[in-house]
C-alpha positions in Angstrom: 3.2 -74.1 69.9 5.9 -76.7 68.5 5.8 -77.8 65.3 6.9 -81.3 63.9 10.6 -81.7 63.0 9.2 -82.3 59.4 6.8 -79.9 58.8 9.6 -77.6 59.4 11.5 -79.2 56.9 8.6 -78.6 54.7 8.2 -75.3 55.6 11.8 -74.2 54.7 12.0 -76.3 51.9 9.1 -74.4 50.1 10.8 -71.4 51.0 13.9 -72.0 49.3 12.6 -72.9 46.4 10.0 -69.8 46.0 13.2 -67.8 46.1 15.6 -69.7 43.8 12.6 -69.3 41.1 12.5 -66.0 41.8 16.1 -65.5 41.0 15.3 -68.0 37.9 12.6 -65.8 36.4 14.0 -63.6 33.2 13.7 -59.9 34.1 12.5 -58.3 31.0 14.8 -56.0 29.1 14.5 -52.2 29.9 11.8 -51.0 27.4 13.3 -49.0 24.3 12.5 -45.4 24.0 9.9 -44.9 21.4 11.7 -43.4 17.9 10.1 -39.8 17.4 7.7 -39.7 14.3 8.6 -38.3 11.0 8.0 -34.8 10.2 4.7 -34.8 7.9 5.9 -32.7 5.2 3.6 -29.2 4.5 2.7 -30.0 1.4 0.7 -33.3 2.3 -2.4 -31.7 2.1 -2.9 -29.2 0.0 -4.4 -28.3 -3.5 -2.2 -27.7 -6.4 -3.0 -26.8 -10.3 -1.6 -28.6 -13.4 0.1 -26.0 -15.4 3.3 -27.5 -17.1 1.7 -29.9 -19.5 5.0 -31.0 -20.8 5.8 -32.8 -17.0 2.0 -33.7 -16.0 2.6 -37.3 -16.5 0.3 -38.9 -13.9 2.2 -42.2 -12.7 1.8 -45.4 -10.9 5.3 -44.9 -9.2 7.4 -42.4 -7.8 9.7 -42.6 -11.0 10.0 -41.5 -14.5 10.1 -44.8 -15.8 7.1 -45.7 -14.0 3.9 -46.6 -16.1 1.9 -43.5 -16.9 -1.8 -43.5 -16.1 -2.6 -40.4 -18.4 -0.8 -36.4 -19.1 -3.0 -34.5 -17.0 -4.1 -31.0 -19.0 -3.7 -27.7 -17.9 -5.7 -26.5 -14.9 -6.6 -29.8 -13.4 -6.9 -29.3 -9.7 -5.2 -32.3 -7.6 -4.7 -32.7 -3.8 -1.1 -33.8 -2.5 -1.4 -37.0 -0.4 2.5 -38.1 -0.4 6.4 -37.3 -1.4 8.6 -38.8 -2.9 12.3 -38.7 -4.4 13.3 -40.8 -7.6 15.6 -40.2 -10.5 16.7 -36.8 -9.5 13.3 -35.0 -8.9 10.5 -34.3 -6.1 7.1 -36.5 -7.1 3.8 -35.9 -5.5 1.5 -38.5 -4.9 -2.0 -36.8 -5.8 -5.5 -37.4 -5.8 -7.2 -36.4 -9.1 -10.5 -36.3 -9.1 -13.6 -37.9 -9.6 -11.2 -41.0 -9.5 -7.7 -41.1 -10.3 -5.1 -41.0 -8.3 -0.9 -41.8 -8.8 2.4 -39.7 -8.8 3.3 -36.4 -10.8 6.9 -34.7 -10.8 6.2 -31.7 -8.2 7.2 -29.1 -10.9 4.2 -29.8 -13.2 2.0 -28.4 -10.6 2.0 -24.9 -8.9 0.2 -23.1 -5.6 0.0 -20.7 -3.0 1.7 -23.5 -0.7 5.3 -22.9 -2.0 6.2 -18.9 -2.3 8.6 -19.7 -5.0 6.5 -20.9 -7.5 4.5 -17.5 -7.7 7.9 -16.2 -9.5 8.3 -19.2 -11.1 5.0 -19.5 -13.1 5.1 -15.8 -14.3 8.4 -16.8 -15.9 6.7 -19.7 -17.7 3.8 -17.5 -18.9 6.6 -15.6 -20.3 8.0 -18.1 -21.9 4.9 -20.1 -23.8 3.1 -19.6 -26.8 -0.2 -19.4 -28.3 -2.9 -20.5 -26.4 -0.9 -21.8 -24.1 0.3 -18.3 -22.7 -2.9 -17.5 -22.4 -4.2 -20.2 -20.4 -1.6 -20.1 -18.3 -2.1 -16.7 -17.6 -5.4 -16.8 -17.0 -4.0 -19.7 -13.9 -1.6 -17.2 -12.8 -4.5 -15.0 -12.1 -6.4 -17.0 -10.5 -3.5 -18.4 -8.1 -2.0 -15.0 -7.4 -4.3 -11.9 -7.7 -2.7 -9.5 -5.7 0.9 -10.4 -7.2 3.7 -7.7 -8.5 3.7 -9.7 -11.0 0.5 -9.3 -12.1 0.4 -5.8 -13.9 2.7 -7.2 -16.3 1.4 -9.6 -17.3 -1.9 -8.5 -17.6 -0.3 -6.0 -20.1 0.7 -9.2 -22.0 -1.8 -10.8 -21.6 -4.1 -7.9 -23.5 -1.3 -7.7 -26.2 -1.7 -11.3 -27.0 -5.6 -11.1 -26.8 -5.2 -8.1 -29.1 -3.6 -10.3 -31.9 -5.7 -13.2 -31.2 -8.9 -10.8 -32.2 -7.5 -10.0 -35.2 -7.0 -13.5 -36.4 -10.3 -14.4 -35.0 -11.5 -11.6 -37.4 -10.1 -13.2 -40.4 -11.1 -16.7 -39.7 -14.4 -15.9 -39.4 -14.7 -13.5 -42.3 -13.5 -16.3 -44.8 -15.4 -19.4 -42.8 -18.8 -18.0 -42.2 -20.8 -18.4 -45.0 -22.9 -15.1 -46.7 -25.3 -16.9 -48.1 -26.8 -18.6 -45.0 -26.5 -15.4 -43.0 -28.3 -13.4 -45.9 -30.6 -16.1 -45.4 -31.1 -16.3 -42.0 -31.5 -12.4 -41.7 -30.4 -12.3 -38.3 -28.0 -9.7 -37.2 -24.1 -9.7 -38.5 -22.9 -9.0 -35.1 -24.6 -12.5 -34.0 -22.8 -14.4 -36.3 -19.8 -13.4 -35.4 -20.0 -13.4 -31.6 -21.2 -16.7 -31.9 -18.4 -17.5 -33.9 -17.3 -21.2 -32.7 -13.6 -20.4 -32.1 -14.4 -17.8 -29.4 -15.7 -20.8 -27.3 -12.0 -21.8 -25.8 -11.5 -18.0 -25.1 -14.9 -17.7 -23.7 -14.6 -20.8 -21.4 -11.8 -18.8 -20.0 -13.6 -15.9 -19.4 -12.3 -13.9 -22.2 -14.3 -11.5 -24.0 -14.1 -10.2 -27.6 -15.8 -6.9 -28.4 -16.9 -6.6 -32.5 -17.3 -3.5 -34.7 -20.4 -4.6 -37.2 -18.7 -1.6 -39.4 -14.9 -3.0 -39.8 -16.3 -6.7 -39.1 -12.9 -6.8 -36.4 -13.2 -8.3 -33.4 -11.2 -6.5 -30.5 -10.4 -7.7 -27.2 -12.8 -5.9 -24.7 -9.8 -4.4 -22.5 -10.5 -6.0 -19.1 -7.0 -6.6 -18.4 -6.2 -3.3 -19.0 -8.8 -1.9 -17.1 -7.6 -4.2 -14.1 -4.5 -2.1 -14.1 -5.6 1.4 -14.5 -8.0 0.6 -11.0 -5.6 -1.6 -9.1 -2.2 -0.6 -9.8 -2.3 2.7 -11.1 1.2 3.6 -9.6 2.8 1.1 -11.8 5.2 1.6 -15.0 2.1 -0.9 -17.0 -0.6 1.9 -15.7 0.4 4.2 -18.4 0.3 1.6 -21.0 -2.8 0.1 -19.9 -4.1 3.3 -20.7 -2.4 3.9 -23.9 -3.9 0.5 -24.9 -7.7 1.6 -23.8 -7.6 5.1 -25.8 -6.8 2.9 -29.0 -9.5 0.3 -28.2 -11.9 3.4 -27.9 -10.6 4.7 -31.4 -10.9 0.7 -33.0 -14.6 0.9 -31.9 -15.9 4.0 -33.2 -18.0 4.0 -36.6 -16.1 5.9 -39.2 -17.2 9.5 -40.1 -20.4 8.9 -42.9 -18.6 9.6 -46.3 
């Protein structure tokens, strides 16, 4: 079959220019290889406890001259959503609950999540006073119970209770009032074992033992005890023990004269 001289023409012509667009058309570039994603850091994640007041600064930025939100108090529980560097130290950016939420320099908290930082409270128990000491021990309990740490500073911990209890027992000698508990005619021991300043103690589950006959409260041994059951190979054991014979002494009633 022939075709017309000019449908040929046609023909070819449309051919020709299906291939010089062709060779017009952009050929996309070759597709960049995608970069590999950051590293989430370990401690995104986890739970941490407030213990070094003095840094708790709860902040709107990564930075310590950020505005503060509040100072977070000892033994607040916060969850670690973020990190950060600024002005020379690590920040966390936390969740604090039921509703705040900013950034806190990572030393103010502590947890099982970083090894160091079992060491590293233990030395700051050590290091405070007064009722701080002993609610930070009472957080270095509860973070590390089976540390080799622990013995000693249950052993302190005891000591300082010890001279708590007698403080506690001349506070309440000169505060509570005779007359009322004359009065009242409930038992002397009740009065003083509901003697308000026990409550921060108690609230930390610390427990004060009372002799009716010396009106002296005495701290009821616990840490000791812990000691003498769990880590009776160690140097504290002995002292523990030491400590529990003299408690048994402080709570027996005098010979009647």
């Amino acid at each position: 079959m022939k075709f017309p001289f000019s449908t040929i023409f046609v023909i070819l012509a449309f051919v020709f220019a299906s291939d010089a667009f062709a060779q017009r058309r952009p050929v996309p570039p070759p597709a960049k290889p995608k970069a590999p994603l950051a590293k989430k850091s370990a401690e995104i994640g986890q739970t941490a406890v407030v213990i070094d007041e003095t840094l708790a600064v709860l902040r709107v930025n990564p930075s310590l001259f950020s505005e503060s939100v509040h100072r977070m108090q000892r033994g607040r529980k916060v969850q670690i959503t973020g990190v950060a560097e600024a002005d020379g130290v690590k920040f966390y950016k936390v969740v604090v609950p039921p509703s705040n939420f900013g950034w806190v320099q990572a030393d103010a908290v502590f947890g099982k999540f970083r090894p160091a930082d079992e060491e590293r409270l233990a030395r700051l128990v050590q290091s405070l006073e007064g009722f701080d000491q002993i609610q930070a021990a009472t957080e270095f309990f509860s973070l590390y119970p089976a540390s080799k740490f622990r013995p000693a500073i249950l052993l302190l911990f005891g000591d300082l209770l010890e001279e708590v209890a007698a403080k506690l027992s001349k506070d309440a000698t000169n505060r509570l009032k005779r007359s009322e508990m004359a009065a009242s005619a409930a038992p002397l021991h009740s009065y003083y074992l509901n003697f308000v300043s026990l409550d921060r103690y108690r609230k930390l589950g610390v427990l004060f033992l009372f002799n009716s006959t010396t009106k002296l409260f005495h701290y009821d041994g616990a840490g000791w005890k812990e000691i003498g059951s769990k880590f009776a190979a160690s140097p504290e054991a002995v002292e523990a023990q030491k400590r529990l014979d003299a408690l048994k002494t402080k709570m027996e009633k005098p010979p009647a004269k």
